[in-house]
C-alpha positions in Angstrom: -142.0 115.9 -67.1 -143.1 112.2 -67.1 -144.0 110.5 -64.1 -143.0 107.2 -65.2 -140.0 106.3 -63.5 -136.4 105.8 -65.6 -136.5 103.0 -67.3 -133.4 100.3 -66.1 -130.8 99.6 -68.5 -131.7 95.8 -70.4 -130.1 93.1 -68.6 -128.0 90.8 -69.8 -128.9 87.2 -70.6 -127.8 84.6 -69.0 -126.5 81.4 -70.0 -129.4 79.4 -68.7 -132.1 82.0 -70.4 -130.1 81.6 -73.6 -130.0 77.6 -73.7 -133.9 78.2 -72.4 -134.6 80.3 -75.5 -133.2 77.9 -78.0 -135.0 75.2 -76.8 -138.1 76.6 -77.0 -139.8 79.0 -73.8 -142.5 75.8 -73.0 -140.0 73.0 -73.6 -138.3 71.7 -70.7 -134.7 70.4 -70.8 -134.0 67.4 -71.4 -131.8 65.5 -69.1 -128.5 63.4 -70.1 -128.2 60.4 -69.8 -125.1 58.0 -70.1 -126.0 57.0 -73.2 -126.1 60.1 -74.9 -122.5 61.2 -73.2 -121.5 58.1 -74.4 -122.2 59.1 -78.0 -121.2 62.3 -77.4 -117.7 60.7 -77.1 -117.8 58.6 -79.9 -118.6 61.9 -82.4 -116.7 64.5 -80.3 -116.3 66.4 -83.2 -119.6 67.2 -83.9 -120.7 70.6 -82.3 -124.6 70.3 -83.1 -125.1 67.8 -81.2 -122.8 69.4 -78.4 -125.3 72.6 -78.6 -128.3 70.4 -78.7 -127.4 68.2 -75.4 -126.2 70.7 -73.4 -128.9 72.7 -73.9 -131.3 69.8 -73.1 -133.3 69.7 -76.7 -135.2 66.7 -77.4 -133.4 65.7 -80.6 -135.9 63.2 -81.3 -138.9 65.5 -81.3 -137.0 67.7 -83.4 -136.0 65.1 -85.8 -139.6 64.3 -85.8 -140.7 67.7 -86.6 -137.8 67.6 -89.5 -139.3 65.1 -90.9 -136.7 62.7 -90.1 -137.6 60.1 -87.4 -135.1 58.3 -85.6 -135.7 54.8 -86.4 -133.3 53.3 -84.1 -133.5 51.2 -80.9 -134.0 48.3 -78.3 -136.9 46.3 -79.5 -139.0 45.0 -76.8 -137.5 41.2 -77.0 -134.6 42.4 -76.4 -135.2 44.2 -74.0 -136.8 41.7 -71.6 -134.1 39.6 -72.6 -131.7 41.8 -71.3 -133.6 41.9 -67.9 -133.8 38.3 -67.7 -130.3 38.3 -68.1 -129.3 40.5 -65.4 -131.5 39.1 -63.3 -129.6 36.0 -63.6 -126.2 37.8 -63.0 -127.3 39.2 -59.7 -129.4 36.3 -58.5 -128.6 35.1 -54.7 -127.1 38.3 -53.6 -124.9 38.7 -56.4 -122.7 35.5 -55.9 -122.4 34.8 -59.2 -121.3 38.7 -60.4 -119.0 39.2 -57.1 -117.1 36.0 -58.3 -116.9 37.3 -61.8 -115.3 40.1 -60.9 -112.9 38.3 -58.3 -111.5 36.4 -60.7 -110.8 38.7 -63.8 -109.8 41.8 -61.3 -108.9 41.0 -57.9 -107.6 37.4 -58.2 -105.0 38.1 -55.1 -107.7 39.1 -52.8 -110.2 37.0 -50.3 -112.7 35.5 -52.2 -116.2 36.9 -51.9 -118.2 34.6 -49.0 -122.0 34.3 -48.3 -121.9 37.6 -46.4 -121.0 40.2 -49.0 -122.9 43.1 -48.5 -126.0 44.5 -50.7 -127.0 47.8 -49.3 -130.5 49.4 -49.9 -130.0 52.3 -51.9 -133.6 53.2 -51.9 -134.6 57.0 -51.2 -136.8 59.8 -52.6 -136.2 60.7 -56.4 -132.6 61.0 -58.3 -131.4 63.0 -55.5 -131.9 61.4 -52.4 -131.0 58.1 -54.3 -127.6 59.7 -55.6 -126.9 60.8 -52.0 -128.1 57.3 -50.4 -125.2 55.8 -53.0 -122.8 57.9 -52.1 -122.9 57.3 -48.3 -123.0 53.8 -49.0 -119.4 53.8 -51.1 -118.5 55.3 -48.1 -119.6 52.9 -46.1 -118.2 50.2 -48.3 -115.3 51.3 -48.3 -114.8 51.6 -44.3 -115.9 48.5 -44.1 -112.9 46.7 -46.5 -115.3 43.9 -47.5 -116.8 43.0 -50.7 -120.0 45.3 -51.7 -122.2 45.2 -54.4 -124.1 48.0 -55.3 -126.8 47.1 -57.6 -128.3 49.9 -60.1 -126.7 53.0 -57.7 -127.3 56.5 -59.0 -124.7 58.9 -59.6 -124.9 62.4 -59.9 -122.3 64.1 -62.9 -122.1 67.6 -63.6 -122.9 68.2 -67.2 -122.9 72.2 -68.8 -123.7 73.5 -65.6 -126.9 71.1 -64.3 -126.4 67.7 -63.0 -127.2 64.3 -65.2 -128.1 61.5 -63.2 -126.8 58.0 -64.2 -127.5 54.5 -63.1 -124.9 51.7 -63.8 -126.4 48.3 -63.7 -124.1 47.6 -60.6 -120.5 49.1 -59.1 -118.3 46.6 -56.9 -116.5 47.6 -53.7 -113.4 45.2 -53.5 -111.8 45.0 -49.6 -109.0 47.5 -50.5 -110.9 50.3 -51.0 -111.3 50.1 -55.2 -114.4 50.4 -56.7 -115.1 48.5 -60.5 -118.0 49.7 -62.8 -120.1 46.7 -64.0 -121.5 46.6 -67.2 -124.1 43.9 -68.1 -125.5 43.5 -71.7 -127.2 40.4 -73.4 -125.3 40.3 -76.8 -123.1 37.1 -76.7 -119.3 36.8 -76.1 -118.5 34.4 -78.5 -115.1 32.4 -77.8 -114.4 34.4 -75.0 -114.8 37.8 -77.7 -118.0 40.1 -78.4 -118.3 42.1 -81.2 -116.2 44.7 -80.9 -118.4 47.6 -82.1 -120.3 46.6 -79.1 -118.2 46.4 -76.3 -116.7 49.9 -77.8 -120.1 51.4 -77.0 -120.4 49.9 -73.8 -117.0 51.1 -72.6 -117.9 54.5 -73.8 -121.1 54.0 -71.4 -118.8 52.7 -68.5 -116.7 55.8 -69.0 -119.2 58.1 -68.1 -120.0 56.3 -65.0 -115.8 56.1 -63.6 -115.9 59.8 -64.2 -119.1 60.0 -61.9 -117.6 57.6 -59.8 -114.6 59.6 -59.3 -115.9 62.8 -58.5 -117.3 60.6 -55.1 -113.8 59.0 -54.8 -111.9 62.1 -54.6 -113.4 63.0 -51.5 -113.1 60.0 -49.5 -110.0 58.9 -48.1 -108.6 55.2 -49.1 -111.0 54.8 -52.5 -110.2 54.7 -55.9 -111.9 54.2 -59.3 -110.4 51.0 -61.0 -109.8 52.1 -64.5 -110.8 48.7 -65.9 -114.6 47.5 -66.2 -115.9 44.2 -66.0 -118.2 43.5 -68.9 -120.4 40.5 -68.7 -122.4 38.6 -71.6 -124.1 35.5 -72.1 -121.4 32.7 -73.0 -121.5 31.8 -76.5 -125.3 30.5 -77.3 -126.5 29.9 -73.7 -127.7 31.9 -71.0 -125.2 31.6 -68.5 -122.8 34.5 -67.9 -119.4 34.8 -68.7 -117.5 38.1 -68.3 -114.0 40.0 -69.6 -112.1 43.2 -68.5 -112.5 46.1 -70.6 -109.8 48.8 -70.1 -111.4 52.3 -70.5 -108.6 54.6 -69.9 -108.7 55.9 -73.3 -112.7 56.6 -73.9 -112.5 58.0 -70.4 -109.8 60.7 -71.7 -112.1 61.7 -74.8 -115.4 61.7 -73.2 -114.1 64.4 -70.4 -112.1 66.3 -72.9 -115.8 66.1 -74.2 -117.5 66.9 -71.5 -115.2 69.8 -70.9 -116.3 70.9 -74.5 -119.9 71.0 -73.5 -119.0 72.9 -70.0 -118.1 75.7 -73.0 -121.5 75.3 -74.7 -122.1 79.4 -73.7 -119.7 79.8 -77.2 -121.4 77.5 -79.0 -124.7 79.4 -78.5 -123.0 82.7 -78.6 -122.0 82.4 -82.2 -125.7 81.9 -83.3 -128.0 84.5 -84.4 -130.6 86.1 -82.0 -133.9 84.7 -81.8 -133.0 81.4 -83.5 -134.8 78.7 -81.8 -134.7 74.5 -82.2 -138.8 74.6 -80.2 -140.4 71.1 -82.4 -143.6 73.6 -82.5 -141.6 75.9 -85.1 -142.1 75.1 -88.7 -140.0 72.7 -90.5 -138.6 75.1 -92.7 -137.7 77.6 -89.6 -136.2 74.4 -87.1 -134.0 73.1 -90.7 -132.6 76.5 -91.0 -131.9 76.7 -87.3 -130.0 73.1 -87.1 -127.9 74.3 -90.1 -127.1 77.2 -88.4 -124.6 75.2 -86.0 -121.5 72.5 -87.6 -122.2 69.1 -87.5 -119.8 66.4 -88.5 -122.1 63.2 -89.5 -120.3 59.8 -90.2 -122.4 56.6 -91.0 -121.7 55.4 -87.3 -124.4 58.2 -85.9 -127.4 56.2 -87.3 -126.8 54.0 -84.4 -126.3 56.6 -82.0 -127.9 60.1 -82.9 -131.6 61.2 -83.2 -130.7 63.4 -86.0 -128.4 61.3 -88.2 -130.8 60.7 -91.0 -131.6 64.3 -91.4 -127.5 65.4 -91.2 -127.1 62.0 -93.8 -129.2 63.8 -96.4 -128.2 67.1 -96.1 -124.4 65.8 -96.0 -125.5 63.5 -99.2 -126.8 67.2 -100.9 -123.9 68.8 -100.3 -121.7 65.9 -101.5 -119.8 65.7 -98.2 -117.2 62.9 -98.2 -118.5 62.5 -94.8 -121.6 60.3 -95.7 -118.8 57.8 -97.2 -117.7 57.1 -93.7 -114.6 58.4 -91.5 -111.8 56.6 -93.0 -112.6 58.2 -96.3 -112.4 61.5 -94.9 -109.4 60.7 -93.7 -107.6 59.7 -96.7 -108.9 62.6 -98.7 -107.6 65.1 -96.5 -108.3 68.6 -97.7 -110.8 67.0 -100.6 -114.0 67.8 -98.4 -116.5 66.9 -100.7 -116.9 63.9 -103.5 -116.9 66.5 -106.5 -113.4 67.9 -105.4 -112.7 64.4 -105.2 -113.4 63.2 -108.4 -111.7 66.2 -110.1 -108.8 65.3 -108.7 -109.3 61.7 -109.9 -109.7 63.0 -113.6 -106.7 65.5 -112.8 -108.1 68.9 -112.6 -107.5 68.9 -109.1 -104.4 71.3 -107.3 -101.1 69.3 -108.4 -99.2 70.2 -105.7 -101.6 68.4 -103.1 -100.2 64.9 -102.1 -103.5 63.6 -101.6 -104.7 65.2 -105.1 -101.6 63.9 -106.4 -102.0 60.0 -105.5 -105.8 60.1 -106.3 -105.3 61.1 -109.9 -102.4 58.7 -110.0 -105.0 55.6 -108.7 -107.4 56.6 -111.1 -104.7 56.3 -113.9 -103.8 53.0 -113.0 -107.1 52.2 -112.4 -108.0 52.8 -116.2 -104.8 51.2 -117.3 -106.0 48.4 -115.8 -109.3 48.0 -116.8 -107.9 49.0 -120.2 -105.5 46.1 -120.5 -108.6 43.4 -119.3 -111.0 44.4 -121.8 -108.1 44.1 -124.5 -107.3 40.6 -123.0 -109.1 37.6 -125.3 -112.1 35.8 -123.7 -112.0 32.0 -123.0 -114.3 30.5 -125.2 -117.1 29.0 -122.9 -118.7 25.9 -124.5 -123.1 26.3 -124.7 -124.4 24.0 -122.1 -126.8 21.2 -124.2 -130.5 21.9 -123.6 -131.8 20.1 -120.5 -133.7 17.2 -121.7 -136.2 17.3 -119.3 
């Protein structure tokens, strides 16, 4: 008989080990921030990069490892530019940014006075910060004055662990509502900004109501005004001007999203055992790993996504129609990649498809046409005389 005691039966892993393993068992998770839920909303399709955020990989050291570096970002001018900026906006107790927001919001209210209040929300690390800015919305919203809270933190649960975010500034208006502020340094030229920007930054704001209103629903007498303010530089110059931004409809798709990613356990449930995304791995292990789990690239991810040039070329490989942008996946509808496409151009394609149907019959015309213009007679076009010079 052996005196080893019975061995217990194998426990079973939990979701936290698993998202532990996949990232690698030295890495440590990355945390979200707002402007990675932000993208995650704009691609909410896309389930590697789902996987990969809510388990808190570091998509740019595994791009790096891939062999595909992200090449995107803020340069450092801008940067300080954008500092100068808001530094600007929220000069002399934020007089200028509480009036900006008084009279594209709250018109009908009591204009902001010299005594608007700018609480310290200083305290000990993300946490202590995220609770000293909740009891000041409280606060602010007892008080039923104007508030500015500059660069708060808020605390959103994201896959089971929290993300901390920091808006540039939230508003408390005297009844109670609270306004996300959104500063950025690109100009808003003839009262409009370019609109590829200000999607992205309402994406961004939306993040930051759904924070918001996780604090809101436990206080009596607040709510979360579904309209931002966004504030720019006026056309060429440095002084501010600002516009509302409704964000109703990126707030719906980034917590369906964000639902999505509370579900991450399936997404790492249908991958094989052992499979790991760890940047120490060798490039040839971490490329099989990423293609293990869907992705769904689109040209707009190379301003957005770590791993967007390594999905571009493997979605160029394959032929996707995907690398040819969104609104040509659209039209093609079943035709998922550019050979079935241009088979249905030359015909060979399934006639009783619509879309097959009207891309052969383009392609006709198309020829037709070019048929007819080469058949057409050229002007004659008189030799210009040699210069005499």
């Amino acid at each position: 008989m052996s005196s080893y005691p019975p061995s217990s039966p194998a426990q079973p892993t939990t979701l936290r080990q698993r998202l532990a393993g996949l990232r690698g068992p030295a890495v440590p998770p990355r945390p979200l921030d707002a402007r990675a839920l932000a993208a995650l909303a704009a691609n909410p399709g896309c389930g590697r990069r789902a996987l990969l955020d809510g388990a808190g990989v570091d998509k740019n050291a595994l791009a790096t490892a891939l062999g595909s570096p992200a090449a995107f970002g803020q340069s450092q001018f801008a940067i300080i530019r954008g500092n100068s900026f808001e530094a600007k906006v929220k000069g002399d107790g934020g007089a200028e940014l509480l009036r900006l927001v008084h009279a594209h919001l709250d018109a009908s209210a009591e204009p902001p006075g010299a005594g608007a209040l700018v609480p310290d929300l200083t305290a000990a690390g993300p946490e202590g910060r995220a609770a000293r800015t909740a009891l000041a919305l409280r606060e602010a919203t007892s008080a039923k004055d104007w508030t500015l809270l500059d660069h708060p933190m808020l605390a959103l649960e994201v896959a089971g662990t929290p993300a901390y975010l920091e808006p540039d500034a939230v508003v408390v208006h005297p009844d109670g509502r609270w306004t996300v502020v959104e500063i950025k340094s690109f100009p808003m030229i003839d009262a409009a900004a370019d609109a590829a920007k200000v999607g992205a930054a309402a994406r961004q704001a939306a993040v930051y109501v759904l924070a918001l209103e996780r604090i809101a629903g436990k206080l009596a007498g607040a709510e979360v005004g579904h309209s931002v303010l966004l504030v720019c530089p006026k056309d060429f110059s440095n002084l501010p001007t600002a516009a509302p931004v409704d964000i109703r409809r990126e707030r719906s798709v980034t917590r369906r999203q964000l639902d999505r990613l509370t579900r991450v356990d399936e997404l790492a449930a249908a991958l094989p055992e052992g499979l790991s995304f760890d940047p120490e791995r060798p490039a040839e292990e971490l490329a099989e790993a990423v293609s293990a789990v869907d992705a769904a690239y689109a040209p707009e991810c190379l301003a957005a996504c770590e791993l967007a040039f390594h999905c571009r070329e493997r979605a160029r490989a394959a032929g996707e129609v995907t690398a040819l942008g969104r609104s040509v996946r659209g039209e093609l509808g079943a035709l998922t990649t550019v050979e079935e496409a241009l088979a249905a151009a030359a015909g060979a394609g399934c006639t009783e498809d619509p879309t097959a149907a009207a891309l052969h019959r383009a392609a006709t015309l198309r020829a037709e046409a070019l048929e007819r213009a080469a058949a057409l007679p050229r002007p004659h076009v008189p030799e210009s005389p040699e210069c005499p010079c």
